[in-house]
FIKOLZA-1660 file (N, C-alpha, C; in steps of 0.1 Angstrom, whole numbers, plus 5000, padded with zeros to 4 digits):
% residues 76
   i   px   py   pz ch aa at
   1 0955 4663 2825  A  X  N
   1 0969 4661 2829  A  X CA
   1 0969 4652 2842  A  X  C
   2 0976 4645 2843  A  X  N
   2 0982 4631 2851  A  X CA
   2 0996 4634 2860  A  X  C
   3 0996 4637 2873  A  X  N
   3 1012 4641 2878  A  X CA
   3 1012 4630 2890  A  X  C
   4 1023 4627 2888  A  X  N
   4 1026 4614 2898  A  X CA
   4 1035 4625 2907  A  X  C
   5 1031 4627 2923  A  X  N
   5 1039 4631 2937  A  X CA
   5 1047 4620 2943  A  X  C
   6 1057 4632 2946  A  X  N
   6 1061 4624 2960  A  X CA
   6 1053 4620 2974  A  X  C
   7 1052 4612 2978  A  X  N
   7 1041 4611 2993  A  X CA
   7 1047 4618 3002  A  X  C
   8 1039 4625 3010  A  X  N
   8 1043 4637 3015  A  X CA
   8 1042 4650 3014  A  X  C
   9 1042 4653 2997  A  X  N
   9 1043 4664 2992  A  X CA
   9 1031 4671 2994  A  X  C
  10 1033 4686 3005  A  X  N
  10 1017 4696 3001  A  X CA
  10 1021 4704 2989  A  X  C
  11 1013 4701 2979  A  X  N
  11 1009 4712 2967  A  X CA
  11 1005 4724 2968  A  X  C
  12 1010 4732 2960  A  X  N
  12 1011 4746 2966  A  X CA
  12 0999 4747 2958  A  X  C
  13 1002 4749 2941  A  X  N
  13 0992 4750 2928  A  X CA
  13 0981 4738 2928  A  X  C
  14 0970 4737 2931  A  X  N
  14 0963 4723 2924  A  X CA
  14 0955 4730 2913  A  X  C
  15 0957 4725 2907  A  X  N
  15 0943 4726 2894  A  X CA
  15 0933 4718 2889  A  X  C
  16 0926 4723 2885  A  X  N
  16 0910 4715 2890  A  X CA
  16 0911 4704 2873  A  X  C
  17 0918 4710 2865  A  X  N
  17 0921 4692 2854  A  X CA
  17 0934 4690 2857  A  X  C
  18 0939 4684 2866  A  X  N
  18 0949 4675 2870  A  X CA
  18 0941 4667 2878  A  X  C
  19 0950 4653 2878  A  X  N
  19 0945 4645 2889  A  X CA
  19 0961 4642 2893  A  X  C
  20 0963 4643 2907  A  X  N
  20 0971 4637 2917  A  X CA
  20 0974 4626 2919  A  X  C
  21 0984 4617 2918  A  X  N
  21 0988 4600 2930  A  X CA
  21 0997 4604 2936  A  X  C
  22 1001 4598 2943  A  X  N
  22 1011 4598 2955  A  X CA
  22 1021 4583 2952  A  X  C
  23 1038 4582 2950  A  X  N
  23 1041 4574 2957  A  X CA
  23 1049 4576 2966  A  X  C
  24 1058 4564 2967  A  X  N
  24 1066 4564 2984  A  X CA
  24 1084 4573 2973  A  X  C
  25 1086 4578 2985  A  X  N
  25 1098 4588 2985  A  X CA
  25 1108 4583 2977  A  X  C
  26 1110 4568 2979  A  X  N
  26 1118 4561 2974  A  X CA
  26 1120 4556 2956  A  X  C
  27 1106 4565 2954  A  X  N
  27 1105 4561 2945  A  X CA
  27 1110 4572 2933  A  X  C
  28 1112 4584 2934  A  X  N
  28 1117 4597 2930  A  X CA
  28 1138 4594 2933  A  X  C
  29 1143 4604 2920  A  X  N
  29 1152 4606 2921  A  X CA
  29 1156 4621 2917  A  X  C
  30 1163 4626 2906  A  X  N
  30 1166 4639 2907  A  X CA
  30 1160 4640 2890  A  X  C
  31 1156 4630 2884  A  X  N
  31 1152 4635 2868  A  X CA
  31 1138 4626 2866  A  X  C
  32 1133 4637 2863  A  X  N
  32 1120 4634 2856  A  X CA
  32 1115 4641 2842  A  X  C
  33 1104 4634 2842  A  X  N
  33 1098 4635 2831  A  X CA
  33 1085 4637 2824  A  X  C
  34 1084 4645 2813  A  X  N
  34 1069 4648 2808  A  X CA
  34 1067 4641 2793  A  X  C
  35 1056 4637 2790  A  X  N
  35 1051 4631 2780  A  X CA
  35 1045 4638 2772  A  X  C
  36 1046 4641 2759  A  X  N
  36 1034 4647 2748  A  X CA
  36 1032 4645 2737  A  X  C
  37 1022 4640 2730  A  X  N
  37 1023 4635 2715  A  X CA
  37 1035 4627 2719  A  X  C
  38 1044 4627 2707  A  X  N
  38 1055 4619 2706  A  X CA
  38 1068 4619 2712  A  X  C
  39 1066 4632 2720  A  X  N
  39 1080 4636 2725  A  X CA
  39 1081 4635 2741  A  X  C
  40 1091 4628 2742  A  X  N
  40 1095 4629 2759  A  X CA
  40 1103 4639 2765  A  X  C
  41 1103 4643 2774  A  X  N
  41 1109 4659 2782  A  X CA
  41 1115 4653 2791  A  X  C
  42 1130 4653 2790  A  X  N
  42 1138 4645 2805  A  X CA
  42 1148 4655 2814  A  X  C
  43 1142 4659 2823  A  X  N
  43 1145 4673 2832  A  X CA
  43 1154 4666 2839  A  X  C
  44 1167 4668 2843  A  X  N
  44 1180 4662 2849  A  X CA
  44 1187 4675 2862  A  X  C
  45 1177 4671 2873  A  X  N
  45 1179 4681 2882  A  X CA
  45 1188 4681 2885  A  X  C
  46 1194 4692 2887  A  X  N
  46 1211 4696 2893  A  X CA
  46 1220 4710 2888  A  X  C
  47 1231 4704 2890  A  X  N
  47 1239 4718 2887  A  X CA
  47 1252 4718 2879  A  X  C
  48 1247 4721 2866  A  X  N
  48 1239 4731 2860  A  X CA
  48 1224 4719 2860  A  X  C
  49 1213 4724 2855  A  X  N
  49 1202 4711 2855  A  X CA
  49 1203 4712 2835  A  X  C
  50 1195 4700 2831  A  X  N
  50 1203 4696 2820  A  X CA
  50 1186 4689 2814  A  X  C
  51 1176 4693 2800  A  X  N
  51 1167 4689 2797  A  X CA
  51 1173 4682 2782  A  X  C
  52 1166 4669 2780  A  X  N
  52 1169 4662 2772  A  X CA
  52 1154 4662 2765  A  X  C
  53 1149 4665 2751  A  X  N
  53 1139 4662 2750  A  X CA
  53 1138 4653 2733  A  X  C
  54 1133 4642 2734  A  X  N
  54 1131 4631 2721  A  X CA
  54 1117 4630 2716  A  X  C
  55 1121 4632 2702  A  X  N
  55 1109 4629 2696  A  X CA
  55 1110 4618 2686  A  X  C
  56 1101 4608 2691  A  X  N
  56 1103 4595 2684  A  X CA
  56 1093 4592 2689  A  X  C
  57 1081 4584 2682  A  X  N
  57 1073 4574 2685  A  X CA
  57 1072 4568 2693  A  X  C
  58 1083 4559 2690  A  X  N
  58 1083 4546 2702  A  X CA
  58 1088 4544 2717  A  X  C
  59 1102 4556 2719  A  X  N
  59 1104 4560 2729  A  X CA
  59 1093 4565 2735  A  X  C
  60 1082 4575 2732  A  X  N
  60 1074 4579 2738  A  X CA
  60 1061 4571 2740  A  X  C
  61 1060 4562 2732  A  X  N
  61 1055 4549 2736  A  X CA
  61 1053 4543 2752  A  X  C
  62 1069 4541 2744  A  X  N
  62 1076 4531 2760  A  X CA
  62 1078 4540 2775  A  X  C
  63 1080 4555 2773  A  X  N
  63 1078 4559 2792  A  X CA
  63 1064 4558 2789  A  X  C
  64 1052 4559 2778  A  X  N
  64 1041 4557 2787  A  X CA
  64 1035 4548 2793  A  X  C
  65 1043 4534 2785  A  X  N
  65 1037 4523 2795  A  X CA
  65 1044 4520 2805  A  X  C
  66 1057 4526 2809  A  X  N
  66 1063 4531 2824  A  X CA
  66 1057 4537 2832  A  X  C
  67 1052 4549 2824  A  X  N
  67 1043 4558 2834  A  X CA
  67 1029 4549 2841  A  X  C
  68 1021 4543 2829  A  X  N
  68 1012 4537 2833  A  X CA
  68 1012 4526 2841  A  X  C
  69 1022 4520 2845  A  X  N
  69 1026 4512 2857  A  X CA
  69 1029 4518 2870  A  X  C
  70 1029 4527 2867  A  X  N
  70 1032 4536 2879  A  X CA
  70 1021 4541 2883  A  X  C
  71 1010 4549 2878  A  X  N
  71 1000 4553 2882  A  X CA
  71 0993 4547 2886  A  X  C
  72 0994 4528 2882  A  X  N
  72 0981 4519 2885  A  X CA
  72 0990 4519 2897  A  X  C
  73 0998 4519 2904  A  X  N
  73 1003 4513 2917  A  X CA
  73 1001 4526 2927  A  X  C
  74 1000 4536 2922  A  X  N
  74 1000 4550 2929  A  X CA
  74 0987 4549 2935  A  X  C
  75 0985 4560 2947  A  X  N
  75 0973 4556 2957  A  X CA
  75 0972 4570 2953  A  X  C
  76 0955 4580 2960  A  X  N
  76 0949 4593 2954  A  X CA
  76 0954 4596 2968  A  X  C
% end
């Protein structure tokens, strides 16, 4: 498993198969998201909080090469 942080953030849980990045604060908003097989998990923080989850190929394609731009820019 792969989790992109906020910079700043002390982790309460670490687990020994995760790896950690860090980016800048500005780079977080209130929804995020998890990747699996084919399906993307889009967590919409708030009130009430609101999960959207798609399963389609290509969507889940495309956040991963989102994601993967993000991780290459992310510092350990």
């Amino acid at each position: 498993e792969r989790i992109l942080v906020k910079k700043g953030t002390e982790l309460q849980h670490i687990e020994k198969t995760t790896t950690y990045k860090y980016l800048p604060e500005e780079s977080f908003g209130n929804v995020t998201f998890q990747l699996y097989s084919d399906k993307v998990a889009i967590l919409l923080w708030g009130t009430p909080h609101h999960l959207i989850i798609i399963q389609n190929k290509e969507v889940a394609q495309s956040y991963k090469k989102q994601f993967e731009i993000m991780w290459n820019t992310a510092k350990v």
